[in-house]
ChimeraX commands (.cxc) that place a marker at each C-alpha (Angstrom):
marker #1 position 0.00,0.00,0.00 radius 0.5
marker #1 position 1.47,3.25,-1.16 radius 0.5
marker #1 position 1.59,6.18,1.07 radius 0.5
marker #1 position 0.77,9.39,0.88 radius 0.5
marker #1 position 3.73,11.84,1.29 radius 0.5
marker #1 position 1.14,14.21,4.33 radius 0.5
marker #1 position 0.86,10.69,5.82 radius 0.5
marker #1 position 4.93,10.06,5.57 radius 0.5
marker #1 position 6.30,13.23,6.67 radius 0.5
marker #1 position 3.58,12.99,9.92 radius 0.5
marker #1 position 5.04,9.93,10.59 radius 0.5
marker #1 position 8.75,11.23,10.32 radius 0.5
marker #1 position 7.78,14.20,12.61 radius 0.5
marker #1 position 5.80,12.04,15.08 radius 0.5
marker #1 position 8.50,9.47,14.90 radius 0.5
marker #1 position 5.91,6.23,15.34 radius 0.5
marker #1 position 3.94,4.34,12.85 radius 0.5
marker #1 position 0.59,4.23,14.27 radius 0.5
marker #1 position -0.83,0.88,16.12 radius 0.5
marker #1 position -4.58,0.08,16.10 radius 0.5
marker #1 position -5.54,-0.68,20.00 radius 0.5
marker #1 position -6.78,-4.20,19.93 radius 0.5
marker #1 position -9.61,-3.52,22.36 radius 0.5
marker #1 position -11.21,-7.00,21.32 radius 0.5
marker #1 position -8.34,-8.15,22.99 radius 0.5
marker #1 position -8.89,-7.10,25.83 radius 0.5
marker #1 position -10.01,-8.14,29.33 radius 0.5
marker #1 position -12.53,-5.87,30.24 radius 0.5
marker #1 position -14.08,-6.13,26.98 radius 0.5
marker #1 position -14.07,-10.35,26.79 radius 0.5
marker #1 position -16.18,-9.31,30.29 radius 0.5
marker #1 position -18.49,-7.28,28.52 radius 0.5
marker #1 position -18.86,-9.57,25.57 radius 0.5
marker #1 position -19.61,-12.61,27.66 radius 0.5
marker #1 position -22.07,-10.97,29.88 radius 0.5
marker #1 position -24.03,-8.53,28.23 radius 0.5
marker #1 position -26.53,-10.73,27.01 radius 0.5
marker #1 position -27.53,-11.70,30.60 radius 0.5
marker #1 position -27.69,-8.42,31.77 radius 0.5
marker #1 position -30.16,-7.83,28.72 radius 0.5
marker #1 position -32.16,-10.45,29.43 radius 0.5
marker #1 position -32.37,-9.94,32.62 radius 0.5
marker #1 position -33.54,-6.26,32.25 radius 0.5
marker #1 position -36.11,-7.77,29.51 radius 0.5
marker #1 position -37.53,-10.49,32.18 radius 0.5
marker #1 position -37.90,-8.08,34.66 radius 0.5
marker #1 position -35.27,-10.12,37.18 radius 0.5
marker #1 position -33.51,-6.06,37.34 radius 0.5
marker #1 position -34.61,-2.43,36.63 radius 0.5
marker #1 position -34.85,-1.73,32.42 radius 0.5
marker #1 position -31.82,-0.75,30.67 radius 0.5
marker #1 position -32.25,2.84,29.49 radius 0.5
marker #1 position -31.47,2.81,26.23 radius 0.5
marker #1 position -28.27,4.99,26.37 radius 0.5
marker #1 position -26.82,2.28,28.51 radius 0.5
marker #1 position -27.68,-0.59,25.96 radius 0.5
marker #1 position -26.31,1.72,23.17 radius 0.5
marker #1 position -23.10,2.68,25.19 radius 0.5
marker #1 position -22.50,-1.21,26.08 radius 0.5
marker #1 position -23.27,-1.89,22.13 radius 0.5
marker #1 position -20.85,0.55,20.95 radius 0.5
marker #1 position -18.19,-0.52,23.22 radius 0.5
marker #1 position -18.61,-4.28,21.99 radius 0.5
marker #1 position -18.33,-2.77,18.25 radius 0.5
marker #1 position -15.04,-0.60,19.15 radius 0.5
marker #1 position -12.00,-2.45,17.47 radius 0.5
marker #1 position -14.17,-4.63,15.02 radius 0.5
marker #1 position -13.30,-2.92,11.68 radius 0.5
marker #1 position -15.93,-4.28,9.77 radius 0.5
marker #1 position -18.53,-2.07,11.78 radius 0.5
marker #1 position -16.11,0.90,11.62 radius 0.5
marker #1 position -16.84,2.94,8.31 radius 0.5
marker #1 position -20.36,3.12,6.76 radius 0.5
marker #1 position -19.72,2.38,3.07 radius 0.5
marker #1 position -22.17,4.36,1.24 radius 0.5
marker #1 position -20.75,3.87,-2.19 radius 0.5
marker #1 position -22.92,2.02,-5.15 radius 0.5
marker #1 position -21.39,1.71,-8.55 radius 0.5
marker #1 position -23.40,2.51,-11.99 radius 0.5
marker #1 position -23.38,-0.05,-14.73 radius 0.5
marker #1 position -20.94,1.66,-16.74 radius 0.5
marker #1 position -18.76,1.34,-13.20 radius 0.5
marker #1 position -19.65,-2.46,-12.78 radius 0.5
marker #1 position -19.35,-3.29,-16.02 radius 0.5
marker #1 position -22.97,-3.87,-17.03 radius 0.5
marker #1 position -23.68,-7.27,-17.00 radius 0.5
marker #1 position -26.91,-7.39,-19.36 radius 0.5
marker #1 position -24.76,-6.60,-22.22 radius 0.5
marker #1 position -22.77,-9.85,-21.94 radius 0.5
marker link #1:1,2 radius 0.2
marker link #1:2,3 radius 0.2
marker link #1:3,4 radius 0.2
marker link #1:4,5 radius 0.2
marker link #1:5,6 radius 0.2
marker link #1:6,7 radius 0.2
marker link #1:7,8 radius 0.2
marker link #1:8,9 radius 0.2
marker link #1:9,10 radius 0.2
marker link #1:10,11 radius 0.2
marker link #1:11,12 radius 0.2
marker link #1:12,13 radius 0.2
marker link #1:13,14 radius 0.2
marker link #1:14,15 radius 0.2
marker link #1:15,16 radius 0.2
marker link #1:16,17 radius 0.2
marker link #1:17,18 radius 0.2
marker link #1:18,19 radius 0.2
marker link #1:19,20 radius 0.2
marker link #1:20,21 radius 0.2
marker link #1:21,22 radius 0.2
marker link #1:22,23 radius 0.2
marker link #1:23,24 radius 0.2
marker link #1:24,25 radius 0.2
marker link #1:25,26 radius 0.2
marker link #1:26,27 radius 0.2
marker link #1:27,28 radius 0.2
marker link #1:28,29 radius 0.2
marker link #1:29,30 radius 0.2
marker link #1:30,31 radius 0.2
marker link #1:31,32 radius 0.2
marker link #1:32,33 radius 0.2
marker link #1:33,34 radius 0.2
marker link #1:34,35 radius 0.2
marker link #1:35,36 radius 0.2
marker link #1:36,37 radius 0.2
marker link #1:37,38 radius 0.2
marker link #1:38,39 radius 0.2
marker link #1:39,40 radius 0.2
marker link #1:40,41 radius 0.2
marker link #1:41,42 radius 0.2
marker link #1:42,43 radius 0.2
marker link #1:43,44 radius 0.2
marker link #1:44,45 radius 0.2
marker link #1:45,46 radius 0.2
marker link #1:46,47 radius 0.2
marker link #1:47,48 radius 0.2
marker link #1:48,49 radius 0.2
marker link #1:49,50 radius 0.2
marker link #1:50,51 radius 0.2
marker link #1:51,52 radius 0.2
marker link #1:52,53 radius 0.2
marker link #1:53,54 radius 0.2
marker link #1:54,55 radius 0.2
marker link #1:55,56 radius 0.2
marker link #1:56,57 radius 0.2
marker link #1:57,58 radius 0.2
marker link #1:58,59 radius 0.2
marker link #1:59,60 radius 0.2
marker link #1:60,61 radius 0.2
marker link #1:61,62 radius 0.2
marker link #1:62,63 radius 0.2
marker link #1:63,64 radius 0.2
marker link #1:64,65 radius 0.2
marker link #1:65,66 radius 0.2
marker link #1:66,67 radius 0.2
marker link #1:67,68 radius 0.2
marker link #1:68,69 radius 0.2
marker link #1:69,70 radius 0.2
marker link #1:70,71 radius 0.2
marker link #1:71,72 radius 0.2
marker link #1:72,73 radius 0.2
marker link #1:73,74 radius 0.2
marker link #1:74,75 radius 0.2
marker link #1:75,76 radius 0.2
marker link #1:76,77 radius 0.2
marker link #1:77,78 radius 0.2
marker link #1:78,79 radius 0.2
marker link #1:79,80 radius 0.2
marker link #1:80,81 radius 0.2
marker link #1:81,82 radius 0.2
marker link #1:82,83 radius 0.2
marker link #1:83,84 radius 0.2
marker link #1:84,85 radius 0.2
marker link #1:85,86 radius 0.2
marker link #1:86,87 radius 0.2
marker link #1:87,88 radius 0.2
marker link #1:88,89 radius 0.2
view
């Protein structure tokens, strides 16, 4: 992967190369992952107060932090001439 010469002379000024945190990795979030659901349920079943639902969406965007594939919203959709149109194969 080529890069950009903004990108390279930030990194020579800087002096790192930049590390993704592996969050996922991580003990406090294997915590999380494992016991959400029962805290959810039990909120649903009544067993504890209801989750508001800024707590369920802070706990959900927690578990999504460091999973790349929920990361970036790709809102890109190709015309035929960009796909190659297939109906004039």
């Amino acid at each position: 992967m080529a890069i950009a010469s903004g990108e390279r002379a930030v990194r020579q000024r800087v002096g790192a190369e930049y590390r993704r945190r592996r969050p996922e990795l991580g003990e406090l979030y294997r915590v999380v992952a494992d016991n959400f659901r029962t805290l959810e349920a039990a909120a649903d079943q009544n067993v504890i107060a209801p989750l508001p639902s800024f707590v369920r969406d802070e706990f959900l965007g927690y578990l999504d932090c460091g999973v790349l594939g929920r990361a970036v919203a790709w809102d890109y959709q190709c015309s035929p001439a960009d796909a190659g149109d297939a109906s004039q194969d």
